[in-house]
VEXVEX-226830 format. One record per residue: residue number from 1; z, y, x of N, C-alpha, C in turn. Coordinates in steps of 0.02 Angstrom, whole numbers, plus 50000, padded with zeros to 5 digits. Layout:
BEGIN
(r NUM,(Z,Y,X),(Z,Y,X),(Z,Y,X)),
...
% end
This chain:
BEGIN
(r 1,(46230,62241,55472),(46210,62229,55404),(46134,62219,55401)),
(r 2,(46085,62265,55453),(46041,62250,55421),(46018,62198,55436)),
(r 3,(46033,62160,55507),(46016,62117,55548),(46029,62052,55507)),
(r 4,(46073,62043,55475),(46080,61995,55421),(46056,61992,55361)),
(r 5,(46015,62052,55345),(45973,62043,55284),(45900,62049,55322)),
(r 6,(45879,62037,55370),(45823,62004,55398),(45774,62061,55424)),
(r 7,(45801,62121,55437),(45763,62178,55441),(45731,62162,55529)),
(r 8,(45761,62137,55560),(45732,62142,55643),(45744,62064,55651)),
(r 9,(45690,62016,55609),(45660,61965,55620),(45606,61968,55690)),
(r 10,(45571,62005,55664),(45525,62009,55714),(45553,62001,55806)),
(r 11,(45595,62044,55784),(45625,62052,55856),(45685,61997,55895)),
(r 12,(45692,61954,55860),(45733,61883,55878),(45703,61833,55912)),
(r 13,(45638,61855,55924),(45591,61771,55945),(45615,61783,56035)),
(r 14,(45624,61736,56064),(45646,61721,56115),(45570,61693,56152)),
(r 15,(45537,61703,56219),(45510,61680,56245),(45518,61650,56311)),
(r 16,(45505,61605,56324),(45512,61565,56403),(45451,61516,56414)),
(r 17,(45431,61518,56475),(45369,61485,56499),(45392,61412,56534)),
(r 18,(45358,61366,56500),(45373,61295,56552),(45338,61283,56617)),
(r 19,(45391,61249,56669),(45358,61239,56730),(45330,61194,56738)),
(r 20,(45327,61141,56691),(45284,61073,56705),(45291,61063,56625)),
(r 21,(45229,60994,56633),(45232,60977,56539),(45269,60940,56536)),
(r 22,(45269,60958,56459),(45355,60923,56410),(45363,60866,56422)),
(r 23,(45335,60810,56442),(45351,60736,56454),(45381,60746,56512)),
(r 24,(45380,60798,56541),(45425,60778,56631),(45465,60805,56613)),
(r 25,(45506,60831,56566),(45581,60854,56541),(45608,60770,56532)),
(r 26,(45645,60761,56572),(45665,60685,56560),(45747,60702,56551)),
(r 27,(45763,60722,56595),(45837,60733,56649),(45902,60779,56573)),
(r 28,(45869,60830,56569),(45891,60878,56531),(45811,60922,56481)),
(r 29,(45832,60930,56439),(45796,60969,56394),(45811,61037,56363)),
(r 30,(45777,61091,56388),(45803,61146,56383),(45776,61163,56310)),
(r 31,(45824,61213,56269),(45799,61239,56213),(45721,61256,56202)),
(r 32,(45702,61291,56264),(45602,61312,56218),(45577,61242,56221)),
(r 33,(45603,61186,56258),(45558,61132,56267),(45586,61091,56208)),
(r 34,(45630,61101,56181),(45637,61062,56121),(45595,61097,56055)),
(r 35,(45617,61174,56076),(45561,61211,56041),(45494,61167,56041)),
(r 36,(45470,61183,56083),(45398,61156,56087),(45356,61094,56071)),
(r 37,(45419,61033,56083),(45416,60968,56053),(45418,60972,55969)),
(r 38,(45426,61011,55949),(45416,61028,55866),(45348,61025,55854)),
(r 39,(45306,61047,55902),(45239,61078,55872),(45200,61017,55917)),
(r 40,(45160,60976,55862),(45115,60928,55868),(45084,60927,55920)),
(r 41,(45047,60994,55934),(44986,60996,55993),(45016,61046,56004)),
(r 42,(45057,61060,56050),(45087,61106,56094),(45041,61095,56170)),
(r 43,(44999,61141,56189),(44967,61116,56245),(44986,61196,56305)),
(r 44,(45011,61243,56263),(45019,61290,56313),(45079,61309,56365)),
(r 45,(45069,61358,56412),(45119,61346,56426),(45194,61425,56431)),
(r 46,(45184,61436,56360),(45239,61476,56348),(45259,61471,56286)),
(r 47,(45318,61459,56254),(45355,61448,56205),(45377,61524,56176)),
(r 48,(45378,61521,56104),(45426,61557,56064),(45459,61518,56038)),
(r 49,(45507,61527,56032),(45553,61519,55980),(45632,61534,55939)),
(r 50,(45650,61537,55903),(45705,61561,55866),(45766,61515,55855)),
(r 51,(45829,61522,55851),(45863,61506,55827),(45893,61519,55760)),
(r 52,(45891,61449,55721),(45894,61437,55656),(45961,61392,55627)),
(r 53,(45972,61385,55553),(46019,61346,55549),(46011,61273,55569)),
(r 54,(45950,61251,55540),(45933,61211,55591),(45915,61164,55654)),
(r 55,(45935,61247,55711),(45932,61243,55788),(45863,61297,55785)),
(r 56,(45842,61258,55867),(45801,61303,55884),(45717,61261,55851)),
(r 57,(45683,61314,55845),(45617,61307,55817),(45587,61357,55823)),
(r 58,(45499,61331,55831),(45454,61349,55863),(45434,61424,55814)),
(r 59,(45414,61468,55844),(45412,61519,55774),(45332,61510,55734)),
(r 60,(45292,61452,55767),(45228,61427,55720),(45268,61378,55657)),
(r 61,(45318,61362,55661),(45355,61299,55627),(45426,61314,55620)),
(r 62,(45445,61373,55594),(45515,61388,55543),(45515,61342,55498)),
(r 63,(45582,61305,55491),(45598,61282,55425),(45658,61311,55420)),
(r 64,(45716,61304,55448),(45780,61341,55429),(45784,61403,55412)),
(r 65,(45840,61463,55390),(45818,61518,55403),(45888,61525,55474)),
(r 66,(45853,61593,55483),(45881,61621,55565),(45966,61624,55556)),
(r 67,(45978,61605,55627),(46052,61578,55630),(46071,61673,55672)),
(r 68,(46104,61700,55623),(46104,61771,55647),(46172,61786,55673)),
(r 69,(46214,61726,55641),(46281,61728,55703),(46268,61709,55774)),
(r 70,(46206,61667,55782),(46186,61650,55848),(46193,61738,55887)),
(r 71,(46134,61757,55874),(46142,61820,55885),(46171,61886,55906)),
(r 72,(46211,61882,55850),(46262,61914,55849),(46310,61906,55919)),
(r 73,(46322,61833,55922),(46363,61821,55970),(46331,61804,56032)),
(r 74,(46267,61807,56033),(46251,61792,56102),(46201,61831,56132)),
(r 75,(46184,61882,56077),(46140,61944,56116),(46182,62007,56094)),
(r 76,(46189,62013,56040),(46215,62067,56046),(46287,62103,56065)),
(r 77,(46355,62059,56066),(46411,62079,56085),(46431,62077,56139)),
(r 78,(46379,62050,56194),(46395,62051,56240),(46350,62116,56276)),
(r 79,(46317,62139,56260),(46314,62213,56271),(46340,62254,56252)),
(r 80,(46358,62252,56167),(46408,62287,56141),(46475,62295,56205)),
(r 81,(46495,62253,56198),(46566,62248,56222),(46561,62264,56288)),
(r 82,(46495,62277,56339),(46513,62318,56398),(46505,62397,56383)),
(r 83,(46494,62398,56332),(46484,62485,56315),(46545,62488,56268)),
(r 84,(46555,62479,56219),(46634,62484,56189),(46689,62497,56221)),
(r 85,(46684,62458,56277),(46757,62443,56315),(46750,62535,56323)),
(r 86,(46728,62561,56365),(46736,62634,56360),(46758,62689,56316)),
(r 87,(46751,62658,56246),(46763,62691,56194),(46862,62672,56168)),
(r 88,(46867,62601,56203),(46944,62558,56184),(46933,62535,56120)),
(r 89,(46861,62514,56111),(46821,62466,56051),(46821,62406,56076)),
(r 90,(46832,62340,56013),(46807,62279,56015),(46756,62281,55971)),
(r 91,(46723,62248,55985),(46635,62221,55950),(46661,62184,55878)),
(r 92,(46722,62157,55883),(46741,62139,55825),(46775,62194,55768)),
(r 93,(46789,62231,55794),(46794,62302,55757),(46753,62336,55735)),
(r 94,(46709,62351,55760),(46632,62384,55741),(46604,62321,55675)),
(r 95,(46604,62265,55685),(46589,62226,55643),(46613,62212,55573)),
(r 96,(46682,62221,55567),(46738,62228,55530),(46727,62269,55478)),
(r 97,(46704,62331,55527),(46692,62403,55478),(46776,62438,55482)),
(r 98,(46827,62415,55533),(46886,62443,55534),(46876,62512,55578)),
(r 99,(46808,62507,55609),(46806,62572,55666),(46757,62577,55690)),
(r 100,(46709,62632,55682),(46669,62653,55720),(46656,62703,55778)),
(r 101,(46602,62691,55810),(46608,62747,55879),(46642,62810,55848)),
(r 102,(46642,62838,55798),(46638,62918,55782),(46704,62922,55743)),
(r 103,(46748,62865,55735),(46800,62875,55668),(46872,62884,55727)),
(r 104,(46937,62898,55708),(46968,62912,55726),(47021,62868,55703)),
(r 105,(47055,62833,55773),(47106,62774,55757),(47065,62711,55702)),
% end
């Protein structure tokens, strides 16, 4: 809940460093480098950026707001779900609100 009303923004920015500059991305284009092609004078060489409805964008240059199912499903349930499994929790249960660590059945 809170993560969807925007409380741990801060903490969503994704960082990755490029190994060469953005014009030698020919082949394939990885997300920070599309990131980075957002921003006019991008001259450095480490990227933030977020995923938005949008896509991905540079966090100097949000326009969408944050894609928090991204999230959801790609940082957080997959940790969830190696710690759940112990409990005989799905991550989609905890989400649901049908069951938490502490409730019974």
């Amino acid at each position: 809940k809170d993560l969807r009303a925007g409380k741990f923004d801060d903490l969503l920015v994704y960082k990755k460093s490029l190994r060469k500059p953005l014009d030698k991305y020919t082949k394939i284009t990885p997300v920070h480098v599309k990131a980075a092609r957002k921003l006019k004078d991008f001259s450095g060489k480490v990227v933030y950026y977020v995923y938005t409805t949008e896509g991905v964008e540079p966090v100097e240059k949000i326009t969408g707001s944050y894609d928090y199912e991204h999230y959801l499903k790609k940082q957080i349930k997959p940790l969830a779900d190696a710690i759940l499994v112990f409990f005989d929790m799905q991550f989609e249960d905890v989400l649901s609100g049908q069951k938490t660590l502490f409730s019974k059945g």
